[in-house]
N, C-alpha and C positions, 0 to 999 in steps of 0.2 A: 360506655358512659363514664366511669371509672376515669379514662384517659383526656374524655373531655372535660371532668372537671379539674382535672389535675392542670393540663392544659390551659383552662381560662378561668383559675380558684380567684384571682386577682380580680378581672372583672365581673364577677357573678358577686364574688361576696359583695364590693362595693355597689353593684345593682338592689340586693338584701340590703343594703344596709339605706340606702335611698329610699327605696321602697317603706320601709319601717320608719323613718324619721316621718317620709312625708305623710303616711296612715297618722303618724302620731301628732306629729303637725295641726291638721286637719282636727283633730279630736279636741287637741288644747285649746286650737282656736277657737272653735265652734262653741266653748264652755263660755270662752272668755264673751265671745260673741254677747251670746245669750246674755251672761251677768248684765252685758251694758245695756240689752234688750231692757231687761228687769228693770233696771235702774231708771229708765226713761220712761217706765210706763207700757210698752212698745211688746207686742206680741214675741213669742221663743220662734224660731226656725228649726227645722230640722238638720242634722247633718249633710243629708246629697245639697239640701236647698243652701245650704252656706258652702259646702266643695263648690260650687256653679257659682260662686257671691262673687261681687269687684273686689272685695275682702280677702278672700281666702288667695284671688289669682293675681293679686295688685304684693301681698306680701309673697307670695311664693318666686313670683317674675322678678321682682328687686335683686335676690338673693342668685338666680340662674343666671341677672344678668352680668352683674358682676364678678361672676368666676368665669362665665366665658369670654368679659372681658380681659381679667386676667390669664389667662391662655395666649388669647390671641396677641396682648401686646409680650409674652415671653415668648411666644414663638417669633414675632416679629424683629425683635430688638436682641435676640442670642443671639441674630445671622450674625449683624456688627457689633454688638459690645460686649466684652469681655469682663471677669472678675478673675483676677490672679488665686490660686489656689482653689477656686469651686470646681462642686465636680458638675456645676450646674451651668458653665461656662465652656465653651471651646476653649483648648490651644489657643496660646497668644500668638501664635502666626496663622493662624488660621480665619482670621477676622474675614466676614464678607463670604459670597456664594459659595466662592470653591472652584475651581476647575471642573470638569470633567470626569477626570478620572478620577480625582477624590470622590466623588458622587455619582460612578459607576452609571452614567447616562450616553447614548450615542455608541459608538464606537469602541468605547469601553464598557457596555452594560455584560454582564455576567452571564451563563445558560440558564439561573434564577432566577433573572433579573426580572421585573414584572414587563409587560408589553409595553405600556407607555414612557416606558424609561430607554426605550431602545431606540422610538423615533424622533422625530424632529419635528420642528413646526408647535402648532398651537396646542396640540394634543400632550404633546412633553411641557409645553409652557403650565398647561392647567395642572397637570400634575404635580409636577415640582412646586406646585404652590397650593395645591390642594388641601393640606393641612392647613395651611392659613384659611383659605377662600373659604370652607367649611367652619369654622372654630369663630372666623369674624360671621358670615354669616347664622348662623345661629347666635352670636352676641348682639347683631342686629335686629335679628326677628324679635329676642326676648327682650328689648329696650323696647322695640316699639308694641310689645303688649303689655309690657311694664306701662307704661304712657298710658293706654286705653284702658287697662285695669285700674289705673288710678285717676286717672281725671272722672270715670264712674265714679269711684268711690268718694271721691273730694266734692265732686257733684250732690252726691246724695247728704252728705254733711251740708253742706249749702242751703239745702233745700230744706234740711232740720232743723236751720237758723232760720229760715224763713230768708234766705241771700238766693240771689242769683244765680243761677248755674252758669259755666263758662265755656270757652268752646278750647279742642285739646289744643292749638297751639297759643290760647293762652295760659290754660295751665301747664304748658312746658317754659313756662317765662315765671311760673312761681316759686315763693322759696320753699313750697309743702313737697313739690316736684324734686328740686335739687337736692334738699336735706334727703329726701329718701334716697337717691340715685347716690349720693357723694359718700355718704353713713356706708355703704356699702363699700365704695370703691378704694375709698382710704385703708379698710381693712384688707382687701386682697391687695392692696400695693405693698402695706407695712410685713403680710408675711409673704408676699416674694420676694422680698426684699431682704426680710429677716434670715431663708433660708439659703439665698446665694450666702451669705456672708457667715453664719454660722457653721457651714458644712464646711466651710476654710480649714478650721478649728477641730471642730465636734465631730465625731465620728460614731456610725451604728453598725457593730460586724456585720455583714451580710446581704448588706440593703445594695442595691444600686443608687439608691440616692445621697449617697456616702462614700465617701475612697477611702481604700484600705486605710484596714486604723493604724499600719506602721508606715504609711505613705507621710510625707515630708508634707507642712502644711501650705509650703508653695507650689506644688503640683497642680500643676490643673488641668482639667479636661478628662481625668481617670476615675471612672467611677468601678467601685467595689462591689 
C-alpha cells in the first residue's frame, strides 16, 4: 500500500483535492441557492435536490470544460509550435511528429514498449493520438453538457420572467451562452500562456515543470 501511494501521491492527492472543492462547491452553492430562494419568496431545496439542479451541473460543466479544453489545444499545438527557452516546449529542431525512432514506434519500438506502439496500421494510428482523441473527447462531452445544463437553467429564469423558454440551439446563439463559455476560456489561455513564458525565466528546484535553476534561460526543452 505504502508503495502505491508513493507511486501515484501526485494523482490521489490531486483526486483529494477535487473531491473536497467539489463537496465544497456544492455546499456554497446550495446556500447561495437558497438565499435567492428566500429572496424571491420561492420555497429552500435541499442539498442532493440542488447537486441534481441545472445550477449546480450548468456551473460545474463550464469550469471541466475549459480545462479540458485547455489540454487538448496544449497537447495539439506543442507537436508544431515551439517557445525558445520553456521547459514547456520541444527542442527547436524538433518541431512536427518526429520520426520513428525518436518516438520508438514500428521497428524501433523497445522490449517495454507498449503493444500498439510496435504495429502498424490503424491500431498505431489510434494510439499515437490517443492522448488527444481522449482529452478532446471529453472537452467535447463536457461542452455539450455545459449547453444542456444551461439552456435548463436559462430556461427556468425565462419562465420566472414570465418569457419564453427557447430551444438549445438557440440558446447556443446567445450572449448568456458565450459569456459563460468565453469567462472560462480566456482564463485557461492567459495561464498557459503565462506558464510557457514564465518558466523561460523563473525557476522551482525540483519540479519537472521547471529546468534546472542553473540551466541558461535559452535552453529549451530540459525539464528539471
Amino acid at each position: 500500500m505504502r508503495t502505491f501511494i508513493k507511486h501515484n501521491s501526485l494523482s490521489l492527492v490531486f483526486l483529494g483535492l477535487f473531491l473536497g472543492a467539489l463537496v465544497f462547491q456544492a455546499i456554497a452553492g446550495h446556500a447561495v441557492f437558497n438565499e435567492d430562494q428566500v429572496r424571491h419568496g420561492d420555497p429552500e431545496i435541499s442539498i442532493w435536490r440542488y447537486v441534481v439542479s441545472s445550477q449546480f451541473g450548468s456551473a460545474v460543466m463550464e469550469n471541466w470544460q475549459s480545462e479540458y479544453l485547455q489540454f487538448t489545444l496544449f497537447i495539439l499545438l506543442t507537436v508544431w509550435l515551439l517557445q525558445r527557452g520553456s521547459p514547456e516546449s520541444k527542442e527547436l529542431d524538433s518541431a512536427g511528429r518526429e520520426s520513428d525512432e525518436d518516438q520508438l514506434v514500428g521497428d524501433h519500438a523497445r522490449d517495454d514498449s507498449p503493444g500498439w506502439a510496435r504495429v502498424n496500421g490503424l491500431r498505431r494510428m489510434a494510439y499515437e493520438n490517443s492522448l488527444l482523441i481522449v482529452m478532446g473527447s471529453i472537452w467535447l462531452g463536457t461542452w455539450f453538457a455545459q449547453s444542456l445544463t444551461g439552456v435548463s437553467e436559462y430556461n427556468a429564469e425565462q419562465l420566472g420572467h414570465q418569457e419564453d423558454p427557447v430551444s438549445w440551439w438557440h440558446y447556443l446563439t446567445t450572449a448568456t451562452f458565450w459569456e459563460k463559455t468565453l469567462q472560462n476560456w480566456q482564463s485557461e489561455f492567459l495561464a498557459v500562456g503565462s506558464m510557457a513564458i514564465l518558466a523561460v525565466y523563473l525557476r522551482q528546484r525540483g519540479s519537472p515543470e521547471s529546468k534546472p535553476v542553473g540551466a541558461a534561460h535559452h535552453t529549451t526543452g530540459v525539464e528539471g
